[in-house]
C-alpha atoms as an extended CHARMM CRD file, in Angstrom:
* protein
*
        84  EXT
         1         1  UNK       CA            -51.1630000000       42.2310000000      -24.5020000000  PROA      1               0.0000000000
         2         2  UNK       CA            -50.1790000000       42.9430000000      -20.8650000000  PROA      2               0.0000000000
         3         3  UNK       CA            -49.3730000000       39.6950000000      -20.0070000000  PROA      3               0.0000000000
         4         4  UNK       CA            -46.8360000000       39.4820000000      -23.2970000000  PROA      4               0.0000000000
         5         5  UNK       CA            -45.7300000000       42.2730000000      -22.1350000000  PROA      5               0.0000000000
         6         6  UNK       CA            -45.0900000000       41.5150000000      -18.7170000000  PROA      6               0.0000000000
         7         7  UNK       CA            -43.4610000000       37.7030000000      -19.9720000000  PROA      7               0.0000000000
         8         8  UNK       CA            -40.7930000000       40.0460000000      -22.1590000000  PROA      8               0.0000000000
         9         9  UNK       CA            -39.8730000000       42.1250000000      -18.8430000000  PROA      9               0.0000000000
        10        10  UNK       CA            -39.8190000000       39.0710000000      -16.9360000000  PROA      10              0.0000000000
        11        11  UNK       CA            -37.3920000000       37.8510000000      -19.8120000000  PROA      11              0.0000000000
        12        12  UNK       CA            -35.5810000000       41.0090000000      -20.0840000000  PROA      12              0.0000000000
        13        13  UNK       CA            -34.9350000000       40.5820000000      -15.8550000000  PROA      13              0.0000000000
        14        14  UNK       CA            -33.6510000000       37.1840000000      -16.4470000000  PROA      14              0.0000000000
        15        15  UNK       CA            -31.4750000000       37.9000000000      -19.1250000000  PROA      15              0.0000000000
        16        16  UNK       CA            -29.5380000000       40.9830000000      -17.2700000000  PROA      16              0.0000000000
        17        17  UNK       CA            -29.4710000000       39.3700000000      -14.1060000000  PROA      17              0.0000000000
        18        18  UNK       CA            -27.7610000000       36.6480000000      -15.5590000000  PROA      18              0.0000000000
        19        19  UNK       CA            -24.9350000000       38.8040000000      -17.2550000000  PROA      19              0.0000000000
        20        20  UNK       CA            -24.7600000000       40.8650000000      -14.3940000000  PROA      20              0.0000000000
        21        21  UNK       CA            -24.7990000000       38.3780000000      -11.9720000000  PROA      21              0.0000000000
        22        22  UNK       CA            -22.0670000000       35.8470000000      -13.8590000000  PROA      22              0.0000000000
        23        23  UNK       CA            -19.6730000000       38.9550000000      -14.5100000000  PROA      23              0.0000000000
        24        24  UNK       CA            -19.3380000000       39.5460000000      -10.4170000000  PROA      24              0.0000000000
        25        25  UNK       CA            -19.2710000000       35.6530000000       -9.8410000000  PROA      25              0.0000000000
        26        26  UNK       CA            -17.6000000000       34.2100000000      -11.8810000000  PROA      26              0.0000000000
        27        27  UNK       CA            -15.2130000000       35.9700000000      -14.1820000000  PROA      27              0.0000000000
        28        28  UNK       CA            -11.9040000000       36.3750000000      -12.5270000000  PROA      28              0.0000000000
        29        29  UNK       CA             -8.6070000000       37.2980000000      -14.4610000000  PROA      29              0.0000000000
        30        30  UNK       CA             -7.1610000000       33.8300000000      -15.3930000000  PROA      30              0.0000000000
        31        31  UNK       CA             -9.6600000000       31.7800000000      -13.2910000000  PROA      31              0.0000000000
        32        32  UNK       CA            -10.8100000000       28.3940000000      -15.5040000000  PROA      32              0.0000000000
        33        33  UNK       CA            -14.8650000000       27.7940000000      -15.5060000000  PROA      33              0.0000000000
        34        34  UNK       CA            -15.2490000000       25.2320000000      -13.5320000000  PROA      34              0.0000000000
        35        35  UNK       CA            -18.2430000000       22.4790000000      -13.8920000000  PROA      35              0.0000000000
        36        36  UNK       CA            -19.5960000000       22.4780000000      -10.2150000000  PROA      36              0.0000000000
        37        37  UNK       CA            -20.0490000000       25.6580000000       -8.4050000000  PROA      37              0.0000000000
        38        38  UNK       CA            -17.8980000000       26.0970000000       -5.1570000000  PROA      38              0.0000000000
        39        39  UNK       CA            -19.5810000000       27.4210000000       -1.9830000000  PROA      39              0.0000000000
        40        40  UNK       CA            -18.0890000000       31.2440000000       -2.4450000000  PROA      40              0.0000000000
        41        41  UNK       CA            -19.7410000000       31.3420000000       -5.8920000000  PROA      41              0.0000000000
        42        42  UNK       CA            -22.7870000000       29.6100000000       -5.2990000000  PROA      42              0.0000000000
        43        43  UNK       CA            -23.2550000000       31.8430000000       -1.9990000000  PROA      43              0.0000000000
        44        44  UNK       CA            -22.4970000000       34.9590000000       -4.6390000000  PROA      44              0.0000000000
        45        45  UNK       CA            -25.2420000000       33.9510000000       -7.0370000000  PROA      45              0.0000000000
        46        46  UNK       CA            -27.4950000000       33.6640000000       -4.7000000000  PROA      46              0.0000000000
        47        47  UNK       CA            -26.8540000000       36.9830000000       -3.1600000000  PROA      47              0.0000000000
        48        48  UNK       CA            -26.8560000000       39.0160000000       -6.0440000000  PROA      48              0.0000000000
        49        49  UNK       CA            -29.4430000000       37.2520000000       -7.7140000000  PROA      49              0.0000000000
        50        50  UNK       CA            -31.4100000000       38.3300000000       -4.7060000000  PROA      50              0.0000000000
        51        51  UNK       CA            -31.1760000000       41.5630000000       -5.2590000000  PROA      51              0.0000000000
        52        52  UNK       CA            -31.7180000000       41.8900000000       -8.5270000000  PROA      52              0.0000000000
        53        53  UNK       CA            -35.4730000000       40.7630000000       -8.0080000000  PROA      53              0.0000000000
        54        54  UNK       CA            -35.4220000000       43.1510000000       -5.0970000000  PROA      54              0.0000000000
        55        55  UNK       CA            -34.6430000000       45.5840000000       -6.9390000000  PROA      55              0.0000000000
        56        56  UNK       CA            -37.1290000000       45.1010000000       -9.7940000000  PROA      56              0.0000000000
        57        57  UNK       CA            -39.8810000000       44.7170000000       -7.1570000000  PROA      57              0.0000000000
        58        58  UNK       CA            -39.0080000000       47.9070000000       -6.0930000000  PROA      58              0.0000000000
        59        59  UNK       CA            -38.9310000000       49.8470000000       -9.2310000000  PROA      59              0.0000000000
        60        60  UNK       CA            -41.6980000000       48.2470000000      -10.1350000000  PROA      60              0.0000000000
        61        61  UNK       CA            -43.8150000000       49.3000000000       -6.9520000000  PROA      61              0.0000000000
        62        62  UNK       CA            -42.7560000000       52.7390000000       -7.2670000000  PROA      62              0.0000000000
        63        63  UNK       CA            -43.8060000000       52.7740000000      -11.2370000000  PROA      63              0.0000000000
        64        64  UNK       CA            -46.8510000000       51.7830000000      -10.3200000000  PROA      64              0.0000000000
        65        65  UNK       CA            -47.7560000000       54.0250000000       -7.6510000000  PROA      65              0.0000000000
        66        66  UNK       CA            -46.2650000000       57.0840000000       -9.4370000000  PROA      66              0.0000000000
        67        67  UNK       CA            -49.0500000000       56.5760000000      -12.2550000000  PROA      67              0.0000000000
        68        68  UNK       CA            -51.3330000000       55.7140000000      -10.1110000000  PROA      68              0.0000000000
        69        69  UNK       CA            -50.5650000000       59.0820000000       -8.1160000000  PROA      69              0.0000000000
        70        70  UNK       CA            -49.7210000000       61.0210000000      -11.5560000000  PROA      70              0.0000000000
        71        71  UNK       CA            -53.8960000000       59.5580000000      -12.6120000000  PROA      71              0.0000000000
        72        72  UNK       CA            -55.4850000000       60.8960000000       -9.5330000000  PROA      72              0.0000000000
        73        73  UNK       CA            -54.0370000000       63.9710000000       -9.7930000000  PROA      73              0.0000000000
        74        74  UNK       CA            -54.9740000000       64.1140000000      -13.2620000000  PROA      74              0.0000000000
        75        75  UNK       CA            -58.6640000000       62.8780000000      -12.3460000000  PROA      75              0.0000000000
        76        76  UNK       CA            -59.0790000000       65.5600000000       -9.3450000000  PROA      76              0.0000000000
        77        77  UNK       CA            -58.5150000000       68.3420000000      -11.9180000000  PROA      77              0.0000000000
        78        78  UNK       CA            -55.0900000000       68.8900000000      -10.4330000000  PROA      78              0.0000000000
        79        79  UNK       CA            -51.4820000000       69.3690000000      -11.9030000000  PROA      79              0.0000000000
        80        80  UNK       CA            -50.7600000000       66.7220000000      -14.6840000000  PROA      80              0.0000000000
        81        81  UNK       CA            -47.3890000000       65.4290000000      -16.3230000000  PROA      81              0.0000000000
        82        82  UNK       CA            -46.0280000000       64.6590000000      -18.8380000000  PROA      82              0.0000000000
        83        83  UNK       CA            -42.7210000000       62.7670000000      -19.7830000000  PROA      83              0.0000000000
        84        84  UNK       CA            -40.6940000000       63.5020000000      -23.2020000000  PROA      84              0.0000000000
């Protein structure tokens, strides 16, 4: 289950770093699509493809250690959370 899970998120990533990334690339008011990427846009992609999976990692590391935080807490009998 957590590895379908984790596949979907992966998926979900992909799938908004794409749009995101193709929007600040490569849409420009009356550009034309062109077949082979030029240096500017391929340096772009790059770039902000980047940090998209920086940013993921990121949110991702802090997820994890705010459970694992919030589970120790609960554990030593101390304050616990809860989100709604």
């Amino acid at each position: 289950m957590n590895a379908q899970l984790g596949a979907l998120v992966l998926q979900m990533l992909h799938q908004q770093t794409q749009k995101t990334c193709f929007k600040k690339c490569f849409i420009q008011p009356g550009a034309k699509f062109v077949d082979v990427l030029g240096k500017s846009e391929h340096v772009c992609l790059a770039k902000c493809m980047d940090r998209m999976y920086e940013s993921y990692a990121i949110v991702t590391k802090a997820s994890t250690d705010m459970a694992q935080n919030m589970s120790t807490t609960d554990a030593s009998g101390g304050q616990s959370y809860s989100f709604q």
